[in-house]
C-alpha positions in Angstrom: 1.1 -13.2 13.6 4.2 -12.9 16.1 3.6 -14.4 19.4 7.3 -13.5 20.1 7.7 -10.6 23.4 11.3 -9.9 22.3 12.0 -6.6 20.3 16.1 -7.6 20.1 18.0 -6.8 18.2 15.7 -3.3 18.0 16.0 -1.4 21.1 13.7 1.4 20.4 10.3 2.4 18.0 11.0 5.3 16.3 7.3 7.1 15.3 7.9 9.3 11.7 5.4 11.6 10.6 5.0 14.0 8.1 4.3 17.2 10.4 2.4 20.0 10.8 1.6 23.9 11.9 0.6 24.1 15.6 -0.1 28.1 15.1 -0.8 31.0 12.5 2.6 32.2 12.7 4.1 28.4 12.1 2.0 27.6 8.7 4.4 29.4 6.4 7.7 28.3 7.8 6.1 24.9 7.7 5.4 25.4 4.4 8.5 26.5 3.4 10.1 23.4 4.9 7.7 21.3 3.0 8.6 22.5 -0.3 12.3 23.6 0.5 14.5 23.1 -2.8 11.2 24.4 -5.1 11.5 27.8 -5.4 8.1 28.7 -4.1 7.9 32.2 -3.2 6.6 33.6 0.4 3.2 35.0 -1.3 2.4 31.7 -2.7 3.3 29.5 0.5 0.7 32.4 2.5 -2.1 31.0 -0.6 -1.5 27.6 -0.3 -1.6 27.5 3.7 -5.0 29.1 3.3 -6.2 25.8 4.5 -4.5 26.3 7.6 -6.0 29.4 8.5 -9.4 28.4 8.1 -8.1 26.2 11.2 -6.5 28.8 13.1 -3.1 28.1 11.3 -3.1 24.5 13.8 -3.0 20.8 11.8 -4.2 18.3 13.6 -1.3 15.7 13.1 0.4 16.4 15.6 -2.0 16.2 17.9 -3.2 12.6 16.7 0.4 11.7 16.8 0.6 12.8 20.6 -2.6 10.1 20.9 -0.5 7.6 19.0 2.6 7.9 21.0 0.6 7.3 24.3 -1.6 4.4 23.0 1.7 2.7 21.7 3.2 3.2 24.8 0.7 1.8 26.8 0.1 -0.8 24.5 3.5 -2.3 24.7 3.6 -1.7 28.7 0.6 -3.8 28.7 1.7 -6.3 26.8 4.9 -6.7 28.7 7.0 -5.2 25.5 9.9 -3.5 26.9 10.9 -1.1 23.9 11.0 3.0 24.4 8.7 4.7 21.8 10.0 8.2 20.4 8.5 10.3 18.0 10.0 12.5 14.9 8.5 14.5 11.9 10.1 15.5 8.6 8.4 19.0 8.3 8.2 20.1 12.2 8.6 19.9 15.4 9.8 17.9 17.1 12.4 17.5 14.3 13.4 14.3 13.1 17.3 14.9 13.0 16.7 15.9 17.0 14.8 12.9 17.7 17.7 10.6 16.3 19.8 13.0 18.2 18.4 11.9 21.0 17.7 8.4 20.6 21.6 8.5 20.4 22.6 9.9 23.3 20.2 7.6 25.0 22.4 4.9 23.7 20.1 3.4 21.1 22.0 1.4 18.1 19.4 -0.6 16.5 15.9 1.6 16.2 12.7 0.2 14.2 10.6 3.2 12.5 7.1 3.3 11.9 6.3 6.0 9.4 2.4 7.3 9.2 1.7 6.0 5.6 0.7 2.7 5.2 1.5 2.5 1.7 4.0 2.2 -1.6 5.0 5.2 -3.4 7.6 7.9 -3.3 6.0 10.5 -1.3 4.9 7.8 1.1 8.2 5.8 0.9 10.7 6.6 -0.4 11.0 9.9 0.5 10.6 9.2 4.3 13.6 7.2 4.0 15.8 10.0 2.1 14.8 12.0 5.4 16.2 9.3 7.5 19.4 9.3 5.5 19.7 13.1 6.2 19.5 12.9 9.5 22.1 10.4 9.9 24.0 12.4 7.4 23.5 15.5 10.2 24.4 13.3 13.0 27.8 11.6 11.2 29.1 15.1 10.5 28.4 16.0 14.7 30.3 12.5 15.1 27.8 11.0 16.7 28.0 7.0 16.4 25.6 5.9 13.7 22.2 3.5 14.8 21.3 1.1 12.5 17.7 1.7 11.1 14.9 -0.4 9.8 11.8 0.9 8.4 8.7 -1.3 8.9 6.7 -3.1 6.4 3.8 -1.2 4.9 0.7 -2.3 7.5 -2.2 -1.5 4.5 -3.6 -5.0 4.8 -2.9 -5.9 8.6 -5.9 -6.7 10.4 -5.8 -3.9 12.9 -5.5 -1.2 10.0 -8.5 -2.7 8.1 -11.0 -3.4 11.2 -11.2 0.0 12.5 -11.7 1.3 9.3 -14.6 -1.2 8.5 -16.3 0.0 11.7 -16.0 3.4 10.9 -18.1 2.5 7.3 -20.7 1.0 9.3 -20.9 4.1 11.9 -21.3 6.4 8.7 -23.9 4.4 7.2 -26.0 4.3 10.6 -25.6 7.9 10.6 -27.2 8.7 7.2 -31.4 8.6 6.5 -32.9 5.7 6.8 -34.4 5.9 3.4 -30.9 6.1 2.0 -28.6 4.2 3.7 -28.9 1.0 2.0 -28.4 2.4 -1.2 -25.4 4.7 -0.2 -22.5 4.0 -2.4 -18.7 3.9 -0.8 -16.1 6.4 -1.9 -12.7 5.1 -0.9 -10.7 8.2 -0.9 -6.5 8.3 -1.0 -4.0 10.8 -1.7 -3.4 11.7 -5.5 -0.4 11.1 -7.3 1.3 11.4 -10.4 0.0 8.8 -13.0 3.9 8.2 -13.3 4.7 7.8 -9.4 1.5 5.2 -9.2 3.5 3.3 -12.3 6.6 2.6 -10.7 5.1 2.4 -7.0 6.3 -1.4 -5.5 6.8 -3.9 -6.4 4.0 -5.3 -5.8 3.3 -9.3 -4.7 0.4 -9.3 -6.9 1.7 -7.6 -10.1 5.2 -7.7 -10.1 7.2 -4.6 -10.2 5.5 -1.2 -10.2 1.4 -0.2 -9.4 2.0 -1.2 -6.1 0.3 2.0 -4.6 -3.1 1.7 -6.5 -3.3 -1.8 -5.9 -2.5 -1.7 -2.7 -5.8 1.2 -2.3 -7.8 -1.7 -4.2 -6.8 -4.4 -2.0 -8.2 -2.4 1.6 -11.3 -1.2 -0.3 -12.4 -4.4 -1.3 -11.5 -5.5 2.2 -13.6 -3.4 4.3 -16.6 -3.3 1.1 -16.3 -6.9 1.9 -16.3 -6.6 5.8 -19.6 -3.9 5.7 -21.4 -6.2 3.4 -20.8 -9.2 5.9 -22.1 -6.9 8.6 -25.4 -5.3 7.4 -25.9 -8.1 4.4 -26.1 -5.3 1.7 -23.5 -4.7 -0.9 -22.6 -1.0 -1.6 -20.9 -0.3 -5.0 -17.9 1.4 -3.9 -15.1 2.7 -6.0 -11.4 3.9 -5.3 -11.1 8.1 -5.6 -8.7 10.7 -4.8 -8.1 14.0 -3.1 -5.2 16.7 -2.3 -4.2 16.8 -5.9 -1.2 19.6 -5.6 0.7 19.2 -9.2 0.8 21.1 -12.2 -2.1 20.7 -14.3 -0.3 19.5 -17.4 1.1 16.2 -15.1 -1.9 13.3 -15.6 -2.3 12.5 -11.9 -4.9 10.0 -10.8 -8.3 10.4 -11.0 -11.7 10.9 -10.3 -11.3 13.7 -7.8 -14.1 13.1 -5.4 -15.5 16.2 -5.8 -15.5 14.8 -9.4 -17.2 11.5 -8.3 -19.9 13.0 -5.9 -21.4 14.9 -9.1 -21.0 11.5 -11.0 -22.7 9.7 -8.5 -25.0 12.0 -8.0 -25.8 12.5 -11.7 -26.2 9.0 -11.8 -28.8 8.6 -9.1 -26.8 7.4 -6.4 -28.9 8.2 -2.8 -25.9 9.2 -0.5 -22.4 8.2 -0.4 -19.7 7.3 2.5 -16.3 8.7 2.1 -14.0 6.4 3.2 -10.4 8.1 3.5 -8.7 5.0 3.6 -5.2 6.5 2.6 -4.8 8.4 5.9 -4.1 7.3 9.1 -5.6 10.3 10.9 -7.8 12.9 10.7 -4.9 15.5 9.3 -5.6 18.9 7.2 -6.2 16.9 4.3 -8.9 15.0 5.8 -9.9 18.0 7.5 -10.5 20.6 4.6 -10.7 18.1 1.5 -13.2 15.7 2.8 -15.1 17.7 5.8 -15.1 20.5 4.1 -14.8 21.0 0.9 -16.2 18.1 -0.7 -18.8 18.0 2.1 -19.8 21.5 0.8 -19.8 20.1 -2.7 -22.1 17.5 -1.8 -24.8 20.1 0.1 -24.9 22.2 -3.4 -25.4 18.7 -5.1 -28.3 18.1 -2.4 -26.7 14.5 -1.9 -26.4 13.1 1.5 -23.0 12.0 2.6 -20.9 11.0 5.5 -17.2 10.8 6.3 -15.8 7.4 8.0 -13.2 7.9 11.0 -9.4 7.2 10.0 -7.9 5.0 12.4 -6.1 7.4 14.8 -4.9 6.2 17.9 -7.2 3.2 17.8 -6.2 0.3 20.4 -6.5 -2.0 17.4 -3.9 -0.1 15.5 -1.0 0.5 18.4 -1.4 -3.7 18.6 -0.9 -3.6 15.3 2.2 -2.1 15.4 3.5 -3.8 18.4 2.6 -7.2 15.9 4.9 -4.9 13.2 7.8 -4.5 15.4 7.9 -8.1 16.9 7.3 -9.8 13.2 10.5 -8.2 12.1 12.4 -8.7 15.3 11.8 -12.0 14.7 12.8 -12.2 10.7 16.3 -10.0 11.8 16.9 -12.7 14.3 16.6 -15.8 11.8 13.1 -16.8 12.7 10.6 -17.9 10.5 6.9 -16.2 12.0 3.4 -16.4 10.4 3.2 -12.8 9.2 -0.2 -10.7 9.8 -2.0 -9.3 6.5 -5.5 -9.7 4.7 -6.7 -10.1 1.2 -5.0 -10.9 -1.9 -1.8 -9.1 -1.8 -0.2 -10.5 1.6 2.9 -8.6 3.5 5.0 -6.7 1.6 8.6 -6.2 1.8 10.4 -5.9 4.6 13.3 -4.6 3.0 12.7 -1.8 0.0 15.0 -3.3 -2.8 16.8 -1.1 -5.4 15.0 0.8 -8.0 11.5 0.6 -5.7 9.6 4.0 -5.7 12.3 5.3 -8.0 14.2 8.5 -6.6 13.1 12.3 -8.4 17.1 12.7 -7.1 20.3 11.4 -6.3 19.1 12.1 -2.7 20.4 8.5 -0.8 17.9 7.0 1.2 18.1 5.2 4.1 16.6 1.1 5.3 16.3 0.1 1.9 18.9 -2.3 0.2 20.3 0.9 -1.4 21.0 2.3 1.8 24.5 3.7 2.0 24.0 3.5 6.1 23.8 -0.7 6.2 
């Protein structure tokens, strides 16, 4: 871990996010945004944001990225880190091509960006960074002067990531029966993706080029099964699952569902089960509708107990996390040599995405990677 309080050469924090509706009449547009390029017509974007609108047509992202923004912000102003914080999404508002705008014109050259996925793969990659290449594409042809810009290490394995998430196991457990608690099984939930997309995920420390997004998932699971057994002094059989599939159904993308695994474990005599949505930073529509609602209502028709574990939000732990992000790389763009944060088996990963990781679906360029075209 950094002990450094110097951000230089970065002069800002640049928090990207995915995005989401904050109305009924935003979910479509949203939507549209999301898929742009796909050829998705209007009566199927109004299906799919059915999710939405069981919510009154508002995702709670933003809001837990408002929370974020202020913790990190009074993180760093306690810990006498002198580094302005701004905030952009892909998707929606604020924008990120207006938030580099404005980073700009605040006279910010070298920015650091945090992006809301903790992990290896193209969606959560890869394709933030072809979103940072755009906007400096948009902001080259306004002939605005360029910032340099370096995309953080994925954080799946620091310390302040996997703590809050361990305590949030053992608050679900404490919530469930008595008579069924120690016997509750973990479900570590992530997003699906294509079985192809998990292949050529990485690299990965631990197995070399590609499956860096599975094993990534494996490495946190085992590391907060680990931290709960210390805790109560019962081992839970846990097991990675996933949720949100959104593909054609002839694509293999990775399985069990969880909806899947709760009749599985179920069938199987498990007593209750802990969903663990370690793949999410917050509690966003995915969390929202595929864990607390629908699997949750796939679980009462089963007549198997279960609870859902927080994400890690806005928690202290995490915005000191990221402050330990920001002044670790600092540090490594200076020269230095720092002890870098990180649990179990896989250790930091790359500060730098080399060429060919998370390949492109494209020719899209993207940006802080060695294949940027923006060095």
């Amino acid at each position: 871990m950094s002990d450094q309080r110097d951000p230089a050469p970065y002069d800002a924090l640049l928090l990207l996010s995915f995005g989401g509706p904050e109305g009924p009449d935003d979910v479509v547009p949203f939507l549209e945004n999301v898929t742009r390029g796909r050829g998705i017509p209007k009566e199927r974007l109004k299906e799919v944001g059915r999710h939405y609108f069981l919510f009154g047509g508002v995702s709670p992202i933003n809001e837990q990225n408002r929370d974020l923004l202020d913790a990190l912000r009074a993180d760093f102003a306690e810990s006498g880190l002198d580094l302005p914080v701004y905030w952009g999404n892909r998707n929606w508002a604020p924008y990120l091509t207006d938030t580099l705008r404005e980073m700009v014109l605040d006279g910010r050259r070298h920015i650091a960006v945090l992006a809301t996925s903790a992990y290896a793969s193209y969606s959560g990659c890869r394709q933030y960074r072809e979103n940072l290449a755009d906007a400096l594409a948009a902001l080259e042809a306004e002939g605005l002067p360029l910032p340099k810009v370096d995309k953080l290490r994925h954080y799946f394995n620091h310390p302040g990531f996997v703590e809050p998430m361990a305590e949030g196991v053992l608050a679900a457990l404490a919530d469930l029966p008595e008579d069924v608690r120690a016997g509750a099984h973990l479900a570590f939930t992530t997003h699906s993706i294509p079985d192809a997309s998990a292949d050529t995920s990485g690299p990965s420390e631990a197995h070399g080029e590609g499956g860096a997004y599975v094993a990534q998932h494996l490495d946190v699971a085992a590391l907060v099964a680990d931290a709960v057994r210390e805790a109560t002094g019962t081992e839970h059989p846990w097991r990675l699952v996933y949720q949100s599939r959104s593909g054609a159904p002839h694509v293999p993308w990775l399985e069990p569902d969880i909806c899947d695994h709760l009749e599985e474990r179920h069938a199987a005599g498990a007593p209750a089960v802990v969903m663990v949505p370690i793949g999410f930073v917050s509690d966003h529509m995915e969390v929202l509708y595929d864990l607390d609602t629908e699997a949750t209502a796939k679980a009462a028709e089963l007549g198997l107990p279960v609870r859902r574990s927080a994400t890690v939000g806005a928690d202290p732990r995490f915005a000191a996390a990221v402050r330990d992000l920001v002044l670790e790389r600092a540090a490594t763009t200076r020269g230095a040599r720092v002890e870098r944060c990180a649990l179990g088996a896989l250790g930091p990963s790359h500060d730098l995405c080399p060429i060919g990781c998370c390949p492109a679906r494209s020719e899209r360029p993207a940006a802080a990677g060695a294949d940027s075209p923006y060095a």
